[in-house]
N, C-alpha and C positions, 0 to 999 in steps of 0.2 A: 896782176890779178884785177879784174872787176867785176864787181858784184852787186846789183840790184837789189836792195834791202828791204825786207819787208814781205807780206804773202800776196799770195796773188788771187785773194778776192774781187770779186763783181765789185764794182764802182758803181757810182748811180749819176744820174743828170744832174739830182737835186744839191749836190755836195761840192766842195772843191777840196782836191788832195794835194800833202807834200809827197814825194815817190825822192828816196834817196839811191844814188849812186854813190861807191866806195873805188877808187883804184889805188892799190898798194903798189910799192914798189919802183916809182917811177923819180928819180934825178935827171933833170931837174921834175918839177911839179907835173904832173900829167893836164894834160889842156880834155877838157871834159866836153863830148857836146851829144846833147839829146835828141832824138829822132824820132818822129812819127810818121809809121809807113813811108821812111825814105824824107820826110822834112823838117830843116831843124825845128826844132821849139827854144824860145829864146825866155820865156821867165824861170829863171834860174838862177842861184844861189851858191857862191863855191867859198869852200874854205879848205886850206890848205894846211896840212896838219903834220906833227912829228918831224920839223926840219926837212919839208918837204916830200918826204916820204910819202904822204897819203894826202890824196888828193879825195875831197868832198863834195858832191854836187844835189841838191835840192831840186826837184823840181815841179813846179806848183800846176796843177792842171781843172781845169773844170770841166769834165768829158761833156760830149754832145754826144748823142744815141747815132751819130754818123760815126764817131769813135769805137764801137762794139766790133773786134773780130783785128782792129789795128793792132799792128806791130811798134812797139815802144821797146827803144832801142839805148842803151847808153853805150857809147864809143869814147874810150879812153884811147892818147896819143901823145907819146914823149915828144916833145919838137925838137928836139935832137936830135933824134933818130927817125931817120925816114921809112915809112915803112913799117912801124912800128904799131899802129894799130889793136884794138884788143874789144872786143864789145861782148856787153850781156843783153840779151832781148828776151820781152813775154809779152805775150798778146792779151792784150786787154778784153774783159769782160763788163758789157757794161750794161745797167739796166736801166730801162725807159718806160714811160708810160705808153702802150701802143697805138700805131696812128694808126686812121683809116679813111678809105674815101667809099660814100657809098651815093650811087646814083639809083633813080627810078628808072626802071625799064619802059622801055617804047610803048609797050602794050599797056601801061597802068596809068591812071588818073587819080594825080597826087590828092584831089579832092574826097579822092572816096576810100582814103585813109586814115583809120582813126588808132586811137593808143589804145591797147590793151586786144 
């Protein structure tokens, strides 16, 4: 089994999270690796728990507003067994401050713009 810990709240740009992964069940240890949209992510944290049994993964992220709408993936794998394979995935919600680009059009003269 693995399982993705914790709720699946919006995230924000201004913040950095831990996001836990759990895999039970795996002799020897399960080998943990984290994915975003298909790439690993390497700050991470593993500990290995109950005689091997459960295998622990942390993993620390500081989303960019390019992260909104990503798939954040934890893949558990016996190295033992080939083929073996097991993942939990949810798509990240993330909130950002909105960009924008705003140009003058051809026909206006920036001079004869005032505030208000």
């Amino acid at each position: 089994v693995v399982s993705i810990f914790g709720s699946n709240e919006a995230l924000s740009v201004t913040e950095r999270y831990s996001i836990v992964c759990e895999a039970r069940g795996s002799r020897p240890a399960a080998v943990i690796t984290w994915l975003k949209n298909g790439h690993i992510l390497t700050d991470t944290k593993i500990e290995v728990l109950s005689n091997g049994n459960v295998t622990r993964s942390t993993l620390h992220i500081h989303p960019k507003s390019e992260d909104n709408e990503a798939i954040l993936t934890c893949q558990a794998d016996n190295p033992k067994l080939i083929g073996s394979a097991i993942e939990d995935a949810r798509t990240l919600k993330v909130y950002y401050a909105p960009k924008l680009n705003i140009k003058v059009g051809a026909n206006l003269d920036v001079m004869d713009i005032k505030e208000g």
